[in-house]
VEXBA-57456 format. One record per atom (N, C-alpha, C): x, y, z; residue in three letters. Coordinates in steps of 0.02 Angstrom, whole numbers, plus 50000, padded with zeros to 5 digits. Layout:
BEGIN
XYZALA...
END
This chain:
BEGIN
478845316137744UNK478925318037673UNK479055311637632UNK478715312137580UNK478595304137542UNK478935307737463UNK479435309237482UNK479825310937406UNK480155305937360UNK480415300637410UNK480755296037379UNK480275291637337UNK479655288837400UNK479175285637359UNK478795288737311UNK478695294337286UNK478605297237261UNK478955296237185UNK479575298937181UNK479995297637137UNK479995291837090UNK479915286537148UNK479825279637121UNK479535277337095UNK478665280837111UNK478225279337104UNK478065282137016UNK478375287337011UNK478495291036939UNK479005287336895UNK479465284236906UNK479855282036870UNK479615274836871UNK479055272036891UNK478835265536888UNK478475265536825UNK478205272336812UNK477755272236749UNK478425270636666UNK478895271236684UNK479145269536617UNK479145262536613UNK478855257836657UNK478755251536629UNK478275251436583UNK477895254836564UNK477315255936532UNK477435259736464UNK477705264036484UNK477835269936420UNK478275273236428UNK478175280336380UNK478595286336416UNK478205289836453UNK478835294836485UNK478395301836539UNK478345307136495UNK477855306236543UNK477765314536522UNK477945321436561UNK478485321836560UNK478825328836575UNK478555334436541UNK478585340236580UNK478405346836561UNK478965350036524UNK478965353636457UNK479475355336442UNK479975359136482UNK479505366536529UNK479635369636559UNK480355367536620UNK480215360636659UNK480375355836665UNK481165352336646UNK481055350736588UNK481665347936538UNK482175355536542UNK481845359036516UNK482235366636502UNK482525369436558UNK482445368836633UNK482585371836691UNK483375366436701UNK482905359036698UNK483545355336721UNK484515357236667UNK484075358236611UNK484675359836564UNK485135363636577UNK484795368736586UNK485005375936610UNK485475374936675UNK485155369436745UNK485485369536782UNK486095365636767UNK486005360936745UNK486625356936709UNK487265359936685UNK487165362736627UNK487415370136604UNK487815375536663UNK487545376036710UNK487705379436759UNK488215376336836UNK488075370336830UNK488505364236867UNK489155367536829UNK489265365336752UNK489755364136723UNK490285371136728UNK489845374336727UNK490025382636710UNK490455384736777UNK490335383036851UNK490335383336900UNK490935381236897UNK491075372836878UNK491485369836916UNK491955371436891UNK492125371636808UNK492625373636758UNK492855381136771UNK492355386336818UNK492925390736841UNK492755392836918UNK493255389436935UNK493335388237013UNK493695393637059UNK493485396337094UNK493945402537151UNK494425401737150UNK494835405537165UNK495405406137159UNK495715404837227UNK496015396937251UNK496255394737324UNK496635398737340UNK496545401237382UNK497385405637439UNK497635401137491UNK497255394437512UNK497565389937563UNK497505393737629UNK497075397437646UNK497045399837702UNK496505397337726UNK496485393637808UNK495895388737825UNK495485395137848UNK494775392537848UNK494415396937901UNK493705388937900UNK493495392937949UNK492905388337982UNK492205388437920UNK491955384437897UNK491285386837871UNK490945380437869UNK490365379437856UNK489595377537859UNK490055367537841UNK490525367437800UNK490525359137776UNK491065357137809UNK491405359937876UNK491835359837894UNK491705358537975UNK491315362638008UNK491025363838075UNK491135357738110UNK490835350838103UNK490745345138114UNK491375339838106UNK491925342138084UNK492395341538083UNK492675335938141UNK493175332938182UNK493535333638255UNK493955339838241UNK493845342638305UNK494255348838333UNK495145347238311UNK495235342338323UNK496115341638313UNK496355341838250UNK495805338638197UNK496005340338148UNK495735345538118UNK495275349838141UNK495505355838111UNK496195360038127UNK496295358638199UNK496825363938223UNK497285361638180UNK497575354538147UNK498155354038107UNK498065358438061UNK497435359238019UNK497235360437968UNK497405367437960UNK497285372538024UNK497375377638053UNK498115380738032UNK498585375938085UNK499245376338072UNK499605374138029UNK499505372337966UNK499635370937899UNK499145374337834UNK499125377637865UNK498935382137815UNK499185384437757UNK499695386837752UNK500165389137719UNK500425385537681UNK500375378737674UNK500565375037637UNK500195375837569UNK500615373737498UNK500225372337460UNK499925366737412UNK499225365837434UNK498815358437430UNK498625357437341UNK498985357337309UNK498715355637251UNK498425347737230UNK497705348637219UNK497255343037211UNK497365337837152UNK497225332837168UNK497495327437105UNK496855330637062UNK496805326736975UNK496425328736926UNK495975323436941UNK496195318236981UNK495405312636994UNK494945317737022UNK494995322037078UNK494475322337158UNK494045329637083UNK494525332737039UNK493985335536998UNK493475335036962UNK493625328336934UNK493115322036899UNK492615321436942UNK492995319337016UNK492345316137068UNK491945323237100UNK492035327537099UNK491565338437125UNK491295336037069UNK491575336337006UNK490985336536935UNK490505331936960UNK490515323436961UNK490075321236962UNK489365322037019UNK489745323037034UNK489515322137126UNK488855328837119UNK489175335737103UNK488715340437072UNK488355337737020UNK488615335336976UNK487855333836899UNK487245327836970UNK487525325137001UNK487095319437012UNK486765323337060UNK486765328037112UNK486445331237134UNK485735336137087UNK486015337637047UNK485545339737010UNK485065335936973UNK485365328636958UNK484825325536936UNK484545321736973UNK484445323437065UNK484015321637107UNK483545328637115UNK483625332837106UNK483195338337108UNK482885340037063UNK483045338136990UNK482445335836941UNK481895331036958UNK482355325436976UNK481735320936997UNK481195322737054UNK481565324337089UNK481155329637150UNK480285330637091UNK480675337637064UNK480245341737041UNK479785338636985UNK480125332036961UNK479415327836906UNK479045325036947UNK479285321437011UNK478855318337043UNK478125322937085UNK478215329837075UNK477735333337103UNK478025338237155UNK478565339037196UNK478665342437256UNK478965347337221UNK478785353537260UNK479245360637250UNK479965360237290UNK480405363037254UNK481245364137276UNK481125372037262UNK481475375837352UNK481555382837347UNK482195383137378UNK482165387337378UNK483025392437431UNK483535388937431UNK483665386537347UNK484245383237327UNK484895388037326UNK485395386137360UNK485945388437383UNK485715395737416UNK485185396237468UNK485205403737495UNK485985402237573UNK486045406237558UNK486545411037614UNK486395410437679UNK486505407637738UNK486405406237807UNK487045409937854UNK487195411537880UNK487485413437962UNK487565412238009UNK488055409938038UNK487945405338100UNK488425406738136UNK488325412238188UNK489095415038229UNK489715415738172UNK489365420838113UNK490075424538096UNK490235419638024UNK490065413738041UNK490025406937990UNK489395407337940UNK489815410237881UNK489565408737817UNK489695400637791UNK488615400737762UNK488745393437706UNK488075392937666UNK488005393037621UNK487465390237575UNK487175383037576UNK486475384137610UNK486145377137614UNK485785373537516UNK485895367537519UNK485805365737438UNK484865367237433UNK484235366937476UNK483715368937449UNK483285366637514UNK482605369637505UNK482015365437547UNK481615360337479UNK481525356137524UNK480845352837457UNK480395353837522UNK479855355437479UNK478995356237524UNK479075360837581UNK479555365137603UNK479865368937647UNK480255366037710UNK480465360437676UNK480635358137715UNK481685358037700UNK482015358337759UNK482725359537747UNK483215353037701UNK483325352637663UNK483565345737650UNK484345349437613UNK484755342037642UNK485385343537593UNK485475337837557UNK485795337937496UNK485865332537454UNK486445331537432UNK486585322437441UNK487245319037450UNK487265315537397UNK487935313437371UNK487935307637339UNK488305301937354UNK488155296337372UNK488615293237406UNK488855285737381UNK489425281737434UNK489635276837407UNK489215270837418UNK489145266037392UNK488775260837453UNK488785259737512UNK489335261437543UNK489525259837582UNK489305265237643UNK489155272237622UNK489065277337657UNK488295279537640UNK487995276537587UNK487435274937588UNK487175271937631UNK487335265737647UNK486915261437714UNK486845265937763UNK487445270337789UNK487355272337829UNK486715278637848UNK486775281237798UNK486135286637788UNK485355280437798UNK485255277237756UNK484805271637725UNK484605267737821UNK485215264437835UNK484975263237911UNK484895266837988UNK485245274337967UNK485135277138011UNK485725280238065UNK486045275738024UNK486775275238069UNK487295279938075UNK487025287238025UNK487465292038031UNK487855295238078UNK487525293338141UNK487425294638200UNK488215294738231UNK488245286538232UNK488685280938268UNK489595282238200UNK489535284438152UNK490085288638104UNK489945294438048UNK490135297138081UNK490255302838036UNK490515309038041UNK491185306138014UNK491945308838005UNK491915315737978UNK491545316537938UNK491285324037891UNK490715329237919UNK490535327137994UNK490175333038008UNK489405335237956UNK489215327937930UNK488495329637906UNK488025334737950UNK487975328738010UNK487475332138043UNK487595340538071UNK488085340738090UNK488405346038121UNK488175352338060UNK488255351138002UNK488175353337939UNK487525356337950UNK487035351537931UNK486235350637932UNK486085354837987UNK486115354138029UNK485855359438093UNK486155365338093UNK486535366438051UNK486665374038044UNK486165376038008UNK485905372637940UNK485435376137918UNK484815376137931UNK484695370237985UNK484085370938019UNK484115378038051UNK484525376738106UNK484435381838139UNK484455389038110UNK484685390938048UNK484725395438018UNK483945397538009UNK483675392337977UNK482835394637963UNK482325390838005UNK482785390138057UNK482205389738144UNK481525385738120UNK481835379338091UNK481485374438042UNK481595367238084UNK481345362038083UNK481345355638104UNK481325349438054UNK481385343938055UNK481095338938033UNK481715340137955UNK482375343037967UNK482825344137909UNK483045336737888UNK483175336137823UNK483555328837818UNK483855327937752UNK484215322037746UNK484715320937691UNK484335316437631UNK484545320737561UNK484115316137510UNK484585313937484UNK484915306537480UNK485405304737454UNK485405299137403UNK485895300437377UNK485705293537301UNK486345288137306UNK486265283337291UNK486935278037292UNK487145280437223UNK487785281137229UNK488145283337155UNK488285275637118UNK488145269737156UNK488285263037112UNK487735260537096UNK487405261737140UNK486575255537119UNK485985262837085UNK486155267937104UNK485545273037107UNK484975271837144UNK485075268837199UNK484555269737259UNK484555275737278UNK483705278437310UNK483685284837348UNK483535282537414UNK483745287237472UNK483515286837526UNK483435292637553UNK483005295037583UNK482745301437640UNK483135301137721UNK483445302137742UNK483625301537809UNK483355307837855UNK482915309137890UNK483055312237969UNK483335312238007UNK483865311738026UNK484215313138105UNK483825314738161UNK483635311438208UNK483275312838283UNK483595318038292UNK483105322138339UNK483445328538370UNK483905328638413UNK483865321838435UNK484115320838488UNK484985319638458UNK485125319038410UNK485765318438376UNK485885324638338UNK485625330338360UNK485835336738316UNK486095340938392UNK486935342038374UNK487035346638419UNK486665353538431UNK486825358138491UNK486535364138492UNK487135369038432UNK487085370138387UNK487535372638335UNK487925378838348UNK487775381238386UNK487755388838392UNK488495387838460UNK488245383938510UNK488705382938554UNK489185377038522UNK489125375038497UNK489805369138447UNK490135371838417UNK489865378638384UNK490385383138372UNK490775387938415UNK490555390338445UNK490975394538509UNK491485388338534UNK491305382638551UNK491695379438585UNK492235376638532UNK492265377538466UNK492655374038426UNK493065381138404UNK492795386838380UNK493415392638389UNK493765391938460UNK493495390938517UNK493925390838560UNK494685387538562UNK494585382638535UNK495095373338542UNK495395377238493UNK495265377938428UNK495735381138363UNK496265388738393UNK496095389538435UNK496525394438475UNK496935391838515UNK496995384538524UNK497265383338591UNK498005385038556UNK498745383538610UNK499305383938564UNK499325372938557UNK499025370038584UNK499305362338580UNK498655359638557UNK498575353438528UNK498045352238489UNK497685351338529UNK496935350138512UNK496475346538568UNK496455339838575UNK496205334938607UNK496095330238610UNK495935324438537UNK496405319138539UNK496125315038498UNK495525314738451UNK495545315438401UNK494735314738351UNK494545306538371UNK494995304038380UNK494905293738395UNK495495290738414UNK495015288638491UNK495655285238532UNK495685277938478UNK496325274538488UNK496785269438455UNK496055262438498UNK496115259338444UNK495865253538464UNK496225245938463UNK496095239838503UNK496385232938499UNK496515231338417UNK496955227438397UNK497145223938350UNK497265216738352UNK496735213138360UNK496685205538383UNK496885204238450UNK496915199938469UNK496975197538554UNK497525199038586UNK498145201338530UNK498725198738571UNK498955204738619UNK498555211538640UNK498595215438657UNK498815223138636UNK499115220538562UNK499445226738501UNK498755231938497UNK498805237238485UNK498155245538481UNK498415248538399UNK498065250538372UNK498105252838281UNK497595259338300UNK497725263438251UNK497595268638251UNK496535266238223UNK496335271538244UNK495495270238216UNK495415270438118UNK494895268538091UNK494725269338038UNK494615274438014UNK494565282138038UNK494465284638011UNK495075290438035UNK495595288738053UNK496225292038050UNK496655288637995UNK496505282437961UNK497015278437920UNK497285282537858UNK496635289537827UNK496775292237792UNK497015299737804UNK497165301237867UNK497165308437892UNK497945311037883UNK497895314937842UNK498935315037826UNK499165320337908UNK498825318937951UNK499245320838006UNK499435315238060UNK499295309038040UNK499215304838088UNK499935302638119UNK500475304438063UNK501095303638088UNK501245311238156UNK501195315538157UNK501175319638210UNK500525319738251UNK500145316538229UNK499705316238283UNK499705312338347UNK499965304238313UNK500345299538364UNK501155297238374UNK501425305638349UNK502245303338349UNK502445302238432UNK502005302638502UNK502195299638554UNK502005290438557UNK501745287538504UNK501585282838527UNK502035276138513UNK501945270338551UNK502465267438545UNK503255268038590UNK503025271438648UNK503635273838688UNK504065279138650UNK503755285338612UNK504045291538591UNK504205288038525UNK504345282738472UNK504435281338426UNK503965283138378UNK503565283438377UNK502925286238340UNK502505278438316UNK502055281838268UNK501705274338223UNK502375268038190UNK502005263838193UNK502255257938147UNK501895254638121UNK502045254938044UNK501705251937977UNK501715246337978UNK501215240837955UNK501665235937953UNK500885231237882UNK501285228837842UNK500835226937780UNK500465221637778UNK500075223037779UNK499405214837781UNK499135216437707UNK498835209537691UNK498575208437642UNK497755213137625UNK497705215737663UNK497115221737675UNK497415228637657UNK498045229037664UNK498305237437661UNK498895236937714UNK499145244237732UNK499475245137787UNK499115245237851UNK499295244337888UNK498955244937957UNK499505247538017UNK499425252838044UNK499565260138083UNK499575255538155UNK500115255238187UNK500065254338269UNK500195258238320UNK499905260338371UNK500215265138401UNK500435261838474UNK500575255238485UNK500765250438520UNK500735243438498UNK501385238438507UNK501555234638491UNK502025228738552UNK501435224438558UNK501705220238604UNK501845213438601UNK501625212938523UNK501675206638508UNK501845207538423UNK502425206738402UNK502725209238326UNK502215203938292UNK501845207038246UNK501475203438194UNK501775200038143UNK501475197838132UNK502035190238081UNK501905193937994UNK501985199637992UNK501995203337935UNK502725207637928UNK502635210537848UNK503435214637840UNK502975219937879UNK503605223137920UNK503715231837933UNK503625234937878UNK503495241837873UNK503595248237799UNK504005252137858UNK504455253037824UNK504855260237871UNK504855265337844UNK504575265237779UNK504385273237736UNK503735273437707UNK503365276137747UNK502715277537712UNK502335286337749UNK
END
């Protein structure tokens, strides 16, 4: 699928002039715009009760089970992460305009899928083909862009994506994503060979969410320079369970903070005291 070049290839003509868009066109995107806004400004009503669904699946098992057993808590969202759903939605939509100037048809935008009991709405096909659409940082851009989704990803893309493959017993599904800094596009496929069997990833992940003790690590602790000291992985640094997740580590003491000129940095063994301050409250 040549959507991106495509795109490009249409927006190359404004070196020249203007486009020519179909009104029909202009008027749809409005409308959807309009409808982003409408959406986001009135939002469901949270009850804080977890359940499993379609953006979640792909998850690690341990942290859902926290997620599970904190439930009940109540998560009220800062007013930034609302700014960033708004944008994140308008910019999705103004990759599916472009889609549709550059020539390709977009169908079965947000249809309804099933997947063992697991409700989720896939964002569309272009050319019938399954695609979901991201917006991302630079940084999580490359990763789509080189391929590398593979080797991280903390959010359960793929896990995602093959639900709705498999939903419409479709192949060749993939991610149309835009850099939210530069506005680069990229198309990604995932090899098949990197799409779990979905159907059994779920049976086996209600299972673990039942256990009574968590499951296994989402990411074992890795080295922290030579001197033999282990820090928690990169993508636990932001996980607000990480203090009960490794409160055995360290000989039953739990994590220790300790401040570098990079941030805090999380140890879950310490054999050589780093020539930095401690945080004893964070």
């Amino acid at each position: 699928m040549n959507v991106v070049e495509d795109i490009y290839k249409e927006l190359d003509k404004l070196n020249d002039g203007p486009l020519d868009i179909p009104e029909e066109t202009l008027q749809n995107f409005g409308l959807a715009m309009t409808q982003v806004i409408k959406e986001w400004s009135q939002p469901k009503v949270r009850d804080n009760k977890f359940y499993l669904r379609m953006s979640n699946i792909g998850r690690p098992a341990r942290r859902l089970w926290f997620d599970k057993q904190t439930e009940a808590e109540n998560r009220r969202l800062e007013p930034s992460l609302f700014v960033k759903f708004l944008y994140g939605h308008l910019l999705e939509e103004v990759i599916l305009f472009l889609v549709r100037m550059s020539g390709h048809k977009v169908t079965d935008e947000q249809k309804e899928i099933d997947i063992e009991g697991i409700k989720g709405h896939m964002d569309c096909k272009i050319d019938g083909t399954v695609v979901d659409v991201k917006s991302a940082s630079n940084f999580s851009f490359s990763k789509f862009k080189k391929g590398l989704l593979r080797e991280d990803d903390p959010f359960g893309y793929i896990a995602q994506l093959s639900a709705y493959e498999e939903a419409e017993q479709s192949t060749d599904a993939g991610f149309l994503v835009i850099n939210k800094e530069t506005g680069e596009l990229c198309l990604h496929q995932p090899d098949e060979l990197d799409k779990p069997n979905v159907k059994n990833h779920i049976r086996e992940l209600k299972k673990k969410l039942d256990l009574d003790t968590p499951p296994d690590l989402c990411y074992s602790p890795i080295p922290e320079g030579k001197a033999g000291n282990m820090r928690i992985a990169k993508n636990c640094m932001y996980c607000p369970y990480k203090k009960e997740c490794f409160k055995d580590s360290n000989n039953g003491k739990g994590l220790r903070a300790f401040r570098y000129a990079k941030g805090l940095t999380y140890f879950t063994e310490v054999k050589n005291e780093p020539k930095v301050d401690e945080v004893y409250e964070w």
